[in-house]
DOTORKOL-310136 format. One record per residue (C-alpha): chain; x, y, z. Coordinates in steps of 0.25 Angstrom, whole numbers, plus 2048, in hexadecimal, padded with zeros to 3 digits. Each point is the difference from the previous one (the first is absolute). Example, Ala and Ser with C-alpha at 12.3 -4.5 7.8 and 13.67 -1.06 7.14 Angstrom:
  kolti   c1   c2   c3
      A  831  7EE  81F
      A  806  80E  7FE
end
This chain:
  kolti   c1   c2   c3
      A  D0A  9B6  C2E
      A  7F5  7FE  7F5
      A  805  805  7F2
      A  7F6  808  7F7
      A  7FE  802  7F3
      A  7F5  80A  7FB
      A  7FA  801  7F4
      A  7FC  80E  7FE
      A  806  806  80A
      A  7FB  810  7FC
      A  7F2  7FC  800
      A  7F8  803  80B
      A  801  7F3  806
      A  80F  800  7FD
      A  804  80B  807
      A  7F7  7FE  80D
      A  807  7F3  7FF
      A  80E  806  7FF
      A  7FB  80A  80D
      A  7FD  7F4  809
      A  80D  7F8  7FC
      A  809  80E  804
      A  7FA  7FE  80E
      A  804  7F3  802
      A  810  7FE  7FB
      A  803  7F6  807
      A  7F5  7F7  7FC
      A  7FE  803  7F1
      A  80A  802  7F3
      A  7FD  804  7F4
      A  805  7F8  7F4
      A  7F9  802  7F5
      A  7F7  80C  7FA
      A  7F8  802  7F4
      A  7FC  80E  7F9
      A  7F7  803  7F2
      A  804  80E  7FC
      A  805  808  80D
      A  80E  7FD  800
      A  803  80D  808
      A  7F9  7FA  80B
      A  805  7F2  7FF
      A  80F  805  800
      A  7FB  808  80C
      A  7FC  7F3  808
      A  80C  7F9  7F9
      A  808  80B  809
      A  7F9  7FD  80E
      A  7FD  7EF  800
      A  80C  7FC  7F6
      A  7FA  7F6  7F9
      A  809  7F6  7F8
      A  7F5  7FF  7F3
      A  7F6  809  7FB
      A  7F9  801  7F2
      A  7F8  80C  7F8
      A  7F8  7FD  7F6
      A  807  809  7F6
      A  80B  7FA  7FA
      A  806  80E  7FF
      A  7FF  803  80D
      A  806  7F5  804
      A  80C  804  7F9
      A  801  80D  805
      A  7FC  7FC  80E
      A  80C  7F7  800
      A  80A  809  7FB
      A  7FB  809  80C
      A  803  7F4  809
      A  80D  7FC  7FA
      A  807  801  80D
      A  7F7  7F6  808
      A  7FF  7F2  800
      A  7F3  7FE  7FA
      A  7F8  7F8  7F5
      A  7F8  80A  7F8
      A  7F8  7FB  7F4
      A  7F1  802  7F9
      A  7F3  7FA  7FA
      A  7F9  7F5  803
      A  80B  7F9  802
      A  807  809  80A
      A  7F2  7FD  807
      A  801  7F2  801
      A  80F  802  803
      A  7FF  807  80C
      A  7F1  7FA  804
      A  809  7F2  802
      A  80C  805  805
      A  808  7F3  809
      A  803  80A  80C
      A  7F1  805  801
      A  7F6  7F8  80B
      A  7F4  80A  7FC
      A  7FB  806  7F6
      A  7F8  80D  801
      A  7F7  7FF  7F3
      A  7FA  80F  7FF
      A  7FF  801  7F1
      A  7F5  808  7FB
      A  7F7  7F8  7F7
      A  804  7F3  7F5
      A  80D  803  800
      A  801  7FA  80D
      A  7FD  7F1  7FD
      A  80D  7FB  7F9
      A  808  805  80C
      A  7F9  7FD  809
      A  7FD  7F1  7FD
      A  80E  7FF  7FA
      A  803  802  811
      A  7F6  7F6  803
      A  808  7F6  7F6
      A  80C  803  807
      A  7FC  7FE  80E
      A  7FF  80D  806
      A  7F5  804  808
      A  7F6  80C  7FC
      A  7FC  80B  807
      A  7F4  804  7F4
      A  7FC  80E  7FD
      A  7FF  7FC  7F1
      A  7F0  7FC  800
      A  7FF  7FF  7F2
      A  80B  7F3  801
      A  7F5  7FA  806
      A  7F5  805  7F8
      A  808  7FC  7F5
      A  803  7F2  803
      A  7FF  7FD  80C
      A  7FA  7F1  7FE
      A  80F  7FF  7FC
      A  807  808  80A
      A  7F9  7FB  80C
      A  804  7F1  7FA
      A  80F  805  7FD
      A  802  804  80E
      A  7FA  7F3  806
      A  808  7F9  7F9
      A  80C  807  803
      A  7FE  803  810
      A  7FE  80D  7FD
      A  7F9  809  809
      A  7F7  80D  7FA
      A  7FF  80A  80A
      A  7F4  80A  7FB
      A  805  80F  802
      A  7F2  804  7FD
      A  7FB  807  80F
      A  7F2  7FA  7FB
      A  807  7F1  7FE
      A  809  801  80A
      A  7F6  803  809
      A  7F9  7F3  7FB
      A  80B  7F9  805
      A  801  806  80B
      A  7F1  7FD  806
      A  802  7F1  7FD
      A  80B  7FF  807
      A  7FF  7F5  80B
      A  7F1  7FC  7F8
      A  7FA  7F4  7F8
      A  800  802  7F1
      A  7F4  7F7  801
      A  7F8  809  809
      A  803  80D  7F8
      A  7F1  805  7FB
      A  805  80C  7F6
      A  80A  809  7FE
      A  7FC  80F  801
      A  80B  809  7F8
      A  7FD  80F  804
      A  801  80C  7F7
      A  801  80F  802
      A  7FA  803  7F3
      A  80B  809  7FA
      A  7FD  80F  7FD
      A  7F2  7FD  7F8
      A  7F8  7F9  808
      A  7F4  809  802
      A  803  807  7F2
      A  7F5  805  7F7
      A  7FF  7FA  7F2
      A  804  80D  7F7
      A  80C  801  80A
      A  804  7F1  7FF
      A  800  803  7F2
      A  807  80D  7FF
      A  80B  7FC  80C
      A  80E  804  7FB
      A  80C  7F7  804
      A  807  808  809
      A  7F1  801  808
      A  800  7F0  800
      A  80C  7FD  808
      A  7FC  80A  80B
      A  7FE  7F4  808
      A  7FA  803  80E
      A  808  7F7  809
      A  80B  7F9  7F8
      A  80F  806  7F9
      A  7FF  7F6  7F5
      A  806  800  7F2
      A  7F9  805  7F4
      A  7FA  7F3  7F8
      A  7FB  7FB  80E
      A  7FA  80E  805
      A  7F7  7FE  7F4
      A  7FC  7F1  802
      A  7FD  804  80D
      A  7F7  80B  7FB
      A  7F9  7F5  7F8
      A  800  7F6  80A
      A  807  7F7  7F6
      A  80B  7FF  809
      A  7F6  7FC  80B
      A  7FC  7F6  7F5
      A  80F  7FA  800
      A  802  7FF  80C
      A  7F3  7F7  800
      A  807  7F6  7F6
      A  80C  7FF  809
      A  7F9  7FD  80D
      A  7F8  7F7  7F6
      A  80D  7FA  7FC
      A  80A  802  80E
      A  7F6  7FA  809
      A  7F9  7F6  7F8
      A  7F3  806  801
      A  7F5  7FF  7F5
      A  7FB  80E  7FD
      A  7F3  7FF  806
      A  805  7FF  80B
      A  808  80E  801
      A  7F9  80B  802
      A  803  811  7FF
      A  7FD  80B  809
      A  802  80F  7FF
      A  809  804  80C
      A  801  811  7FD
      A  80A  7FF  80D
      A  808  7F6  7F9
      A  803  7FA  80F
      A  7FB  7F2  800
      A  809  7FB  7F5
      A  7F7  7F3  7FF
      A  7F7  7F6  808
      A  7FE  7F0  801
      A  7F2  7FB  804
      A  801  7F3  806
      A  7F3  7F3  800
      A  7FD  804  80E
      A  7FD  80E  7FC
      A  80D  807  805
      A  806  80B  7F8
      A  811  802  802
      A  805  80E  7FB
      A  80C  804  7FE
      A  801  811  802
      A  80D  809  800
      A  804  80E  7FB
      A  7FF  802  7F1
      A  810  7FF  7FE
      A  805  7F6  7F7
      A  80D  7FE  807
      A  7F7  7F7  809
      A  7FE  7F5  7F7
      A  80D  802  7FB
      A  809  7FE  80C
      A  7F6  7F4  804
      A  802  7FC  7F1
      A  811  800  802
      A  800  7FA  80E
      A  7F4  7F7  801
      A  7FD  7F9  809
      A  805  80A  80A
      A  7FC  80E  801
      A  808  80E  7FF
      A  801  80D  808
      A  7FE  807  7F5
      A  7FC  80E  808
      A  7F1  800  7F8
      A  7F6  807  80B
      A  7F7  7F7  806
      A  7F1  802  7FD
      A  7F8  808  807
      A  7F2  7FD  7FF
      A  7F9  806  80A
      A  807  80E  7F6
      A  7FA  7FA  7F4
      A  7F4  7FC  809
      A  7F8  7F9  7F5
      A  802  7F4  7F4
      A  7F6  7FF  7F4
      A  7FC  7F6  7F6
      A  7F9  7FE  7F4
      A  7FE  7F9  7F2
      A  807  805  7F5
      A  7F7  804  7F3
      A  804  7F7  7F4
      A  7F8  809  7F7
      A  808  80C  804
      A  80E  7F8  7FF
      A  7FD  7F4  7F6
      A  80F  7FC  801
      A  7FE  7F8  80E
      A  7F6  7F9  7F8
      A  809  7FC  7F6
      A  809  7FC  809
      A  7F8  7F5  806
      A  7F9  7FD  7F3
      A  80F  7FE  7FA
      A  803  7F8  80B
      A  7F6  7F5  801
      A  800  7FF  7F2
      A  80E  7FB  801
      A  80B  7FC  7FA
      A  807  80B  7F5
      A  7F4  80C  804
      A  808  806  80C
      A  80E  804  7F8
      A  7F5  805  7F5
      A  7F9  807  809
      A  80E  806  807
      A  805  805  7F2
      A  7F5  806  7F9
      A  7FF  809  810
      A  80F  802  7FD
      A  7FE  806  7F4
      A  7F4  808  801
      A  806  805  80D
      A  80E  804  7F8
      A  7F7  806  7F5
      A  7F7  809  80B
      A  80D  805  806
      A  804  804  7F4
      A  7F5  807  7FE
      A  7FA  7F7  7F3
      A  7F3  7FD  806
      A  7F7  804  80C
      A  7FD  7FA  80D
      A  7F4  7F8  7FD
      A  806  7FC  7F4
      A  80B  7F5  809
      A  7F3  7F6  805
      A  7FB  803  7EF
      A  80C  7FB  7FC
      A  802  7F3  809
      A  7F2  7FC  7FD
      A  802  7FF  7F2
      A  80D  7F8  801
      A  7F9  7F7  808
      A  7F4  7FD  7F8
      A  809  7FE  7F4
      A  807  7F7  808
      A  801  7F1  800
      A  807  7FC  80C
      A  809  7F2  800
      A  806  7F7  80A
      A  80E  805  806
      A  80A  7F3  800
      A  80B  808  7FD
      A  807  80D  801
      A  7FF  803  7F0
      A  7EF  7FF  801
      A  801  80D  809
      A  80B  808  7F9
      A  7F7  7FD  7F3
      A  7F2  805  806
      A  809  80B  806
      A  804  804  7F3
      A  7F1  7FE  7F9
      A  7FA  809  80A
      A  80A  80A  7FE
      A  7FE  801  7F3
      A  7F1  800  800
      A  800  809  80A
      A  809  80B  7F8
      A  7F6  7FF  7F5
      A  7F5  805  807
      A  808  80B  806
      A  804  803  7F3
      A  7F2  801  7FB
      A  7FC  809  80B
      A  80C  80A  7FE
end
Protein backbone atom coordinates (compact mmCIF):
# COMPACT_ATOMS: atom_id res chain seq x y z
CA UNK A 1 0.00 0.00 0.00
CA UNK A 2 1.61 3.48 -0.94
CA UNK A 3 1.22 6.13 1.79
CA UNK A 4 0.28 9.76 0.71
CA UNK A 5 0.97 12.86 1.89
CA UNK A 6 -0.93 16.01 0.16
CA UNK A 7 0.02 19.21 0.41
CA UNK A 8 -3.11 21.22 -0.34
CA UNK A 9 -5.35 18.83 -0.25
CA UNK A 10 -8.93 21.50 -0.54
CA UNK A 11 -7.52 22.89 -3.56
CA UNK A 12 -8.75 21.63 -6.70
CA UNK A 13 -6.02 19.24 -7.36
CA UNK A 14 -6.22 18.18 -3.60
CA UNK A 15 -9.43 16.98 -3.65
CA UNK A 16 -9.64 15.39 -7.13
CA UNK A 17 -6.70 13.67 -5.62
CA UNK A 18 -8.55 12.72 -2.40
CA UNK A 19 -11.65 11.32 -4.92
CA UNK A 20 -9.29 9.11 -6.85
CA UNK A 21 -7.50 7.70 -3.41
CA UNK A 22 -11.43 6.69 -1.93
CA UNK A 23 -11.72 4.55 -5.09
CA UNK A 24 -8.94 2.68 -4.40
CA UNK A 25 -8.52 1.58 -0.41
CA UNK A 26 -6.83 -1.03 -0.62
CA UNK A 27 -3.92 0.63 -2.62
CA UNK A 28 -3.50 4.13 -1.20
CA UNK A 29 -3.47 5.73 2.59
CA UNK A 30 -3.39 8.97 3.34
CA UNK A 31 -1.00 10.11 5.89
CA UNK A 32 -0.51 13.56 5.68
CA UNK A 33 -2.61 16.65 4.67
CA UNK A 34 -2.02 20.26 4.41
CA UNK A 35 -4.59 23.32 4.27
CA UNK A 36 -4.16 27.44 4.01
CA UNK A 37 -7.30 28.73 5.53
CA UNK A 38 -10.36 26.14 5.12
CA UNK A 39 -10.03 24.26 8.08
CA UNK A 40 -13.85 23.31 8.00
CA UNK A 41 -12.95 21.34 4.90
CA UNK A 42 -9.76 20.00 6.09
CA UNK A 43 -11.24 18.56 9.44
CA UNK A 44 -14.01 17.19 6.88
CA UNK A 45 -11.15 15.04 5.07
CA UNK A 46 -9.36 14.48 8.55
CA UNK A 47 -12.85 12.60 9.08
CA UNK A 48 -13.07 10.26 5.92
CA UNK A 49 -8.94 9.48 5.22
CA UNK A 50 -7.57 9.78 8.95
CA UNK A 51 -4.47 11.09 8.36
CA UNK A 52 -1.84 10.94 11.33
CA UNK A 53 -0.49 14.85 10.32
CA UNK A 54 -1.82 17.70 9.03
CA UNK A 55 -0.94 21.50 9.12
CA UNK A 56 -2.97 25.23 8.39
CA UNK A 57 -1.38 28.00 7.81
CA UNK A 58 -2.89 29.73 10.66
CA UNK A 59 -1.46 29.30 13.88
CA UNK A 60 -4.85 29.74 15.30
CA UNK A 61 -6.62 27.54 13.58
CA UNK A 62 -4.43 25.06 14.35
CA UNK A 63 -5.29 25.42 17.73
CA UNK A 64 -8.74 25.31 17.33
CA UNK A 65 -8.55 22.60 14.86
CA UNK A 66 -6.75 20.43 17.30
CA UNK A 67 -8.92 21.00 20.37
CA UNK A 68 -11.83 19.80 17.64
CA UNK A 69 -9.65 16.75 17.18
CA UNK A 70 -8.59 16.15 20.82
CA UNK A 71 -9.91 12.66 20.72
CA UNK A 72 -7.95 11.41 17.73
CA UNK A 73 -4.57 10.47 17.39
CA UNK A 74 -3.09 13.08 15.33
CA UNK A 75 -0.42 15.53 14.78
CA UNK A 76 -1.84 18.97 14.08
CA UNK A 77 0.49 21.95 13.72
CA UNK A 78 0.98 25.27 11.48
CA UNK A 79 3.00 27.56 9.27
CA UNK A 80 5.73 27.02 7.30
CA UNK A 81 6.89 24.71 9.43
CA UNK A 82 3.92 22.70 9.83
CA UNK A 83 4.46 22.55 5.99
CA UNK A 84 7.87 21.04 5.83
CA UNK A 85 6.57 18.99 8.70
CA UNK A 86 4.13 17.23 7.17
CA UNK A 87 5.87 17.42 3.40
CA UNK A 88 8.76 15.00 5.15
CA UNK A 89 6.74 13.07 7.16
CA UNK A 90 9.01 9.24 7.65
CA UNK A 91 5.74 7.24 6.86
CA UNK A 92 4.96 9.04 3.46
CA UNK A 93 6.47 7.32 -0.14
CA UNK A 94 4.52 10.29 -2.22
CA UNK A 95 4.05 13.40 -2.04
CA UNK A 96 1.07 15.24 -3.78
CA UNK A 97 2.53 18.76 -4.27
CA UNK A 98 -0.80 20.81 -5.17
CA UNK A 99 -0.04 24.15 -3.59
CA UNK A 100 -1.06 27.06 -5.32
CA UNK A 101 1.72 29.50 -6.28
CA UNK A 102 5.36 30.22 -4.31
CA UNK A 103 4.44 29.02 -1.31
CA UNK A 104 4.78 25.64 -2.58
CA UNK A 105 8.70 25.50 -3.01
CA UNK A 106 9.80 24.95 0.58
CA UNK A 107 7.68 22.07 0.97
CA UNK A 108 8.06 20.63 -1.69
CA UNK A 109 11.97 20.57 -2.05
CA UNK A 110 12.00 20.07 1.67
CA UNK A 111 10.30 16.32 0.20
CA UNK A 112 12.75 16.12 -2.52
CA UNK A 113 15.74 16.53 0.49
CA UNK A 114 13.95 13.85 2.28
CA UNK A 115 13.76 11.26 -0.20
CA UNK A 116 10.26 11.15 -1.22
CA UNK A 117 9.08 11.09 -4.39
CA UNK A 118 6.75 14.05 -5.97
CA UNK A 119 3.65 13.84 -7.73
CA UNK A 120 4.02 18.01 -8.83
CA UNK A 121 1.11 20.11 -9.32
CA UNK A 122 3.10 23.27 -7.73
CA UNK A 123 4.44 24.69 -11.39
CA UNK A 124 5.74 27.57 -9.84
CA UNK A 125 8.40 25.19 -7.71
CA UNK A 126 9.77 24.74 -10.91
CA UNK A 127 9.46 28.12 -12.21
CA UNK A 128 11.05 29.04 -9.18
CA UNK A 129 14.14 27.10 -8.99
CA UNK A 130 13.96 24.53 -10.69
CA UNK A 131 17.76 24.53 -11.71
CA UNK A 132 17.91 23.53 -8.02
CA UNK A 133 15.06 21.22 -7.65
CA UNK A 134 15.76 19.19 -10.65
CA UNK A 135 19.57 18.70 -9.24
CA UNK A 136 18.10 17.91 -5.44
CA UNK A 137 16.02 15.05 -6.67
CA UNK A 138 18.89 13.66 -8.90
CA UNK A 139 20.91 13.75 -6.32
CA UNK A 140 18.48 12.22 -4.03
CA UNK A 141 16.86 9.20 -6.30
CA UNK A 142 13.93 11.06 -6.37
CA UNK A 143 11.41 10.81 -8.99
CA UNK A 144 9.03 14.16 -10.06
CA UNK A 145 6.12 12.93 -11.42
CA UNK A 146 4.28 16.17 -13.39
CA UNK A 147 0.40 16.36 -12.41
CA UNK A 148 0.07 18.84 -15.04
CA UNK A 149 -2.36 16.78 -17.86
CA UNK A 150 -0.22 19.10 -20.41
CA UNK A 151 3.39 17.42 -18.72
CA UNK A 152 2.14 14.51 -17.95
CA UNK A 153 0.98 13.89 -21.29
CA UNK A 154 4.62 14.72 -22.25
CA UNK A 155 5.68 11.85 -20.52
CA UNK A 156 3.57 9.91 -21.56
CA UNK A 157 4.22 10.39 -25.56
CA UNK A 158 8.02 9.62 -24.91
CA UNK A 159 7.30 6.77 -23.26
CA UNK A 160 9.24 3.89 -25.03
CA UNK A 161 11.28 6.76 -27.44
CA UNK A 162 14.89 8.43 -27.78
CA UNK A 163 15.43 11.58 -26.01
CA UNK A 164 17.96 12.08 -28.67
CA UNK A 165 15.28 11.95 -31.40
CA UNK A 166 12.80 14.18 -29.76
CA UNK A 167 12.37 17.35 -32.50
CA UNK A 168 10.11 19.73 -30.01
CA UNK A 169 7.73 19.62 -27.45
CA UNK A 170 4.30 21.02 -28.46
CA UNK A 171 2.17 22.09 -25.13
CA UNK A 172 -1.43 22.64 -26.01
CA UNK A 173 -3.90 25.31 -24.61
CA UNK A 174 -7.45 25.94 -24.54
CA UNK A 175 -7.02 29.57 -24.47
CA UNK A 176 -9.27 30.27 -21.22
CA UNK A 177 -12.39 32.28 -21.39
CA UNK A 178 -10.76 35.47 -23.44
CA UNK A 179 -9.33 34.23 -26.21
CA UNK A 180 -11.30 35.77 -28.97
CA UNK A 181 -12.08 39.04 -26.54
CA UNK A 182 -12.25 42.53 -27.86
CA UNK A 183 -9.86 45.02 -26.33
CA UNK A 184 -12.42 47.29 -24.43
CA UNK A 185 -13.84 43.95 -22.91
CA UNK A 186 -10.30 42.68 -22.16
CA UNK A 187 -9.97 45.67 -20.29
CA UNK A 188 -13.19 46.08 -18.59
CA UNK A 189 -13.60 41.98 -17.74
CA UNK A 190 -14.45 41.76 -13.98
CA UNK A 191 -13.00 38.76 -11.95
CA UNK A 192 -15.80 36.64 -11.49
CA UNK A 193 -16.07 36.89 -15.60
CA UNK A 194 -12.26 35.81 -15.87
CA UNK A 195 -12.60 32.54 -14.14
CA UNK A 196 -15.41 31.36 -16.28
CA UNK A 197 -13.11 28.89 -17.75
CA UNK A 198 -14.67 27.16 -20.84
CA UNK A 199 -13.30 23.49 -20.09
CA UNK A 200 -11.43 23.29 -16.86
CA UNK A 201 -12.84 23.49 -12.68
CA UNK A 202 -9.74 25.19 -11.61
CA UNK A 203 -8.97 27.44 -8.56
CA UNK A 204 -9.04 31.03 -8.72
CA UNK A 205 -5.19 32.39 -9.07
CA UNK A 206 -4.95 29.79 -11.86
CA UNK A 207 -8.29 30.49 -13.67
CA UNK A 208 -6.83 34.00 -14.28
CA UNK A 209 -3.32 32.80 -15.43
CA UNK A 210 -5.03 30.76 -17.57
CA UNK A 211 -7.06 33.85 -18.98
CA UNK A 212 -3.65 35.33 -19.61
CA UNK A 213 -1.83 32.62 -20.94
CA UNK A 214 0.63 33.20 -18.11
CA UNK A 215 0.05 29.73 -16.94
CA UNK A 216 0.42 28.44 -20.42
CA UNK A 217 3.70 30.41 -20.17
CA UNK A 218 4.65 28.28 -16.69
CA UNK A 219 4.09 25.51 -17.89
CA UNK A 220 6.50 26.30 -20.84
CA UNK A 221 9.50 26.87 -18.07
CA UNK A 222 8.64 23.53 -16.51
CA UNK A 223 8.64 21.35 -19.60
CA UNK A 224 11.91 23.57 -20.20
CA UNK A 225 12.97 22.44 -17.00
CA UNK A 226 11.46 18.57 -16.39
CA UNK A 227 12.45 17.24 -19.72
CA UNK A 228 15.71 19.17 -20.48
CA UNK A 229 14.64 20.97 -23.25
CA UNK A 230 15.79 24.42 -24.51
CA UNK A 231 12.89 26.74 -25.08
CA UNK A 232 13.09 26.83 -28.61
CA UNK A 233 12.40 23.86 -28.82
CA UNK A 234 8.90 23.85 -26.97
CA UNK A 235 6.21 25.21 -28.77
CA UNK A 236 2.18 26.32 -27.87
CA UNK A 237 -1.04 25.61 -29.72
CA UNK A 238 -4.40 26.64 -28.91
CA UNK A 239 -6.56 23.35 -28.54
CA UNK A 240 -10.54 25.27 -27.83
CA UNK A 241 -11.48 21.42 -27.20
CA UNK A 242 -8.83 20.95 -24.54
CA UNK A 243 -8.58 17.14 -25.81
CA UNK A 244 -5.02 16.63 -27.11
CA UNK A 245 -3.34 17.42 -23.80
CA UNK A 246 0.12 17.75 -25.53
CA UNK A 247 2.20 16.33 -28.61
CA UNK A 248 6.08 15.19 -29.22
CA UNK A 249 7.34 15.70 -32.91
CA UNK A 250 10.10 13.22 -33.57
CA UNK A 251 13.44 13.79 -36.43
CA UNK A 252 11.76 11.57 -38.65
CA UNK A 253 8.61 13.83 -38.71
CA UNK A 254 6.23 11.78 -36.56
CA UNK A 255 3.93 13.63 -34.21
CA UNK A 256 2.86 11.46 -30.75
CA UNK A 257 -0.30 12.92 -28.99
CA UNK A 258 -1.46 12.00 -26.01
CA UNK A 259 -5.69 12.88 -25.84
CA UNK A 260 -8.37 12.01 -23.07
CA UNK A 261 -11.28 13.61 -21.56
CA UNK A 262 -10.82 17.17 -19.92
CA UNK A 263 -10.91 15.65 -16.07
CA UNK A 264 -7.89 16.09 -14.08
CA UNK A 265 -8.37 12.84 -12.07
CA UNK A 266 -6.70 11.53 -15.15
CA UNK A 267 -3.22 12.68 -14.67
CA UNK A 268 -3.85 12.36 -11.10
CA UNK A 269 -4.56 8.66 -10.69
CA UNK A 270 -1.55 8.15 -13.34
CA UNK A 271 0.41 10.60 -11.18
CA UNK A 272 -0.41 8.30 -7.74
CA UNK A 273 0.13 4.89 -9.32
CA UNK A 274 2.63 5.44 -12.05
CA UNK A 275 3.77 3.30 -14.01
CA UNK A 276 0.57 1.48 -13.99
CA UNK A 277 -2.72 2.74 -14.96
CA UNK A 278 -6.30 3.08 -12.97
CA UNK A 279 -10.02 2.41 -13.72
CA UNK A 280 -10.96 5.40 -12.78
CA UNK A 281 -14.56 5.11 -14.44
CA UNK A 282 -13.58 8.65 -16.73
CA UNK A 283 -15.72 8.10 -20.27
CA UNK A 284 -13.59 7.24 -22.88
CA UNK A 285 -13.42 9.66 -25.81
CA UNK A 286 -15.53 9.80 -28.49
CA UNK A 287 -14.48 11.38 -31.42
CA UNK A 288 -16.41 10.68 -34.10
CA UNK A 289 -19.07 12.98 -31.35
CA UNK A 290 -16.69 15.71 -31.27
CA UNK A 291 -15.99 15.04 -34.76
CA UNK A 292 -13.24 17.55 -35.31
CA UNK A 293 -9.68 18.93 -33.60
CA UNK A 294 -8.30 22.66 -34.28
CA UNK A 295 -5.16 24.26 -34.00
CA UNK A 296 -3.55 27.41 -34.16
CA UNK A 297 -0.89 30.10 -32.77
CA UNK A 298 -1.61 31.98 -29.96
CA UNK A 299 -1.33 36.01 -30.22
CA UNK A 300 1.50 37.35 -28.14
CA UNK A 301 0.24 40.96 -28.71
CA UNK A 302 -3.18 40.13 -27.35
CA UNK A 303 -1.51 38.01 -24.19
CA UNK A 304 2.05 39.30 -23.68
CA UNK A 305 2.41 37.29 -20.55
CA UNK A 306 3.53 33.90 -22.83
CA UNK A 307 5.93 36.13 -24.04
CA UNK A 308 7.31 37.00 -20.95
CA UNK A 309 7.51 33.69 -19.93
CA UNK A 310 9.86 32.51 -22.68
CA UNK A 311 11.87 35.96 -22.56
CA UNK A 312 12.10 35.24 -18.66
CA UNK A 313 13.27 31.93 -19.35
CA UNK A 314 16.05 32.23 -21.68
CA UNK A 315 17.30 34.99 -19.95
CA UNK A 316 17.96 32.65 -17.00
CA UNK A 317 19.03 32.42 -13.92
CA UNK A 318 16.76 34.63 -11.04
CA UNK A 319 14.20 35.96 -14.00
CA UNK A 320 11.68 33.28 -13.74
CA UNK A 321 10.78 33.62 -9.73
CA UNK A 322 10.79 37.31 -10.72
CA UNK A 323 8.57 36.90 -13.19
CA UNK A 324 6.31 34.37 -11.01
CA UNK A 325 5.99 36.93 -8.19
CA UNK A 326 5.34 40.16 -9.83
CA UNK A 327 2.18 37.66 -11.71
CA UNK A 328 1.36 36.72 -8.19
CA UNK A 329 0.86 39.80 -7.11
CA UNK A 330 -0.71 41.63 -9.93
CA UNK A 331 -3.09 38.50 -10.00
CA UNK A 332 -3.92 39.06 -6.07
CA UNK A 333 -4.40 42.70 -6.56
CA UNK A 334 -6.98 42.13 -9.92
CA UNK A 335 -8.84 39.80 -7.69
CA UNK A 336 -9.13 42.07 -5.36
CA UNK A 337 -10.43 44.41 -7.50
CA UNK A 338 -7.13 47.02 -7.23
CA UNK A 339 -6.50 47.06 -10.83
CA UNK A 340 -7.87 45.95 -14.12
CA UNK A 341 -7.32 43.21 -16.54
CA UNK A 342 -4.87 44.62 -18.77
CA UNK A 343 -3.21 45.98 -16.07
CA UNK A 344 -1.65 42.06 -14.79
CA UNK A 345 0.88 41.86 -18.36
CA UNK A 346 1.57 46.15 -17.44
CA UNK A 347 2.62 45.25 -14.26
CA UNK A 348 4.95 42.18 -14.85
CA UNK A 349 6.55 44.20 -17.77
CA UNK A 350 7.69 46.79 -15.55
CA UNK A 351 9.26 44.33 -12.81
CA UNK A 352 11.00 42.84 -15.62
CA UNK A 353 12.57 45.84 -17.19
CA UNK A 354 13.69 46.93 -13.68
CA UNK A 355 14.93 43.88 -13.11
CA UNK A 356 18.67 42.56 -13.23
CA UNK A 357 18.51 38.90 -13.09
CA UNK A 358 21.53 36.84 -11.16
CA UNK A 359 22.67 33.25 -11.11
CA UNK A 360 20.77 30.80 -8.81
CA UNK A 361 23.48 28.73 -6.71
CA UNK A 362 21.38 28.60 -3.82
CA UNK A 363 18.02 28.63 -2.48
CA UNK A 364 18.49 32.24 -0.78
CA UNK A 365 19.24 33.97 -4.53
CA UNK A 366 15.40 32.91 -5.42
CA UNK A 367 13.70 33.67 -1.94
CA UNK A 368 15.62 37.29 -2.30
CA UNK A 369 14.52 37.96 -6.11
CA UNK A 370 11.09 36.61 -4.77
CA UNK A 371 10.83 39.11 -2.25
CA UNK A 372 12.40 42.10 -4.80
CA UNK A 373 9.83 41.50 -7.22
CA UNK A 374 7.25 41.44 -4.72
CA UNK A 375 7.86 44.49 -3.49
CA UNK A 376 8.44 46.26 -6.87
CA UNK A 377 5.46 44.94 -8.14
CA UNK A 378 3.22 46.32 -4.91
CA UNK A 379 4.39 49.72 -5.91
CA UNK A 380 3.25 49.79 -9.10
CA UNK A 381 -0.23 48.48 -8.12
CA UNK A 382 -0.06 51.07 -5.50
CA UNK A 383 0.43 53.80 -7.96
CA UNK A 384 -2.43 52.58 -10.09
CA UNK A 385 -5.05 52.33 -7.32
Amino acid sequence: MKKIVILGSTGSVGRNTLDVISKFPDKFRVVGLTAGWNSDELERQIKKFGPKIVSLASEEKAEKLKKRLRNRDITVCSGVEGLIRVATFPDGDLVVSAIVGAAGLIPTLSAIKAKKNVALANKETIVMAGKIVMEEAAKNGVEIIPIDSEHMALLQSMAGHRREDVRRLIVTASGGPLLDASLSRRRAIKPNEALRHPTWQMGAKISIDSATLMNKGFEVIEASRLFDMPAGSIEVLIHRQSIVHSMVAYKDGSIIAQLGVPDMRGPISYALNYPERLEIGLPQLDLAEIGKLTFRQPDLKRFPCLAYAYEAMNIGGTMPAMLNAANEEAVRAYLDGNIGFLDIPKIIRKVMDSASAKKVEKLEDVIVADGWARETASGYINSLS
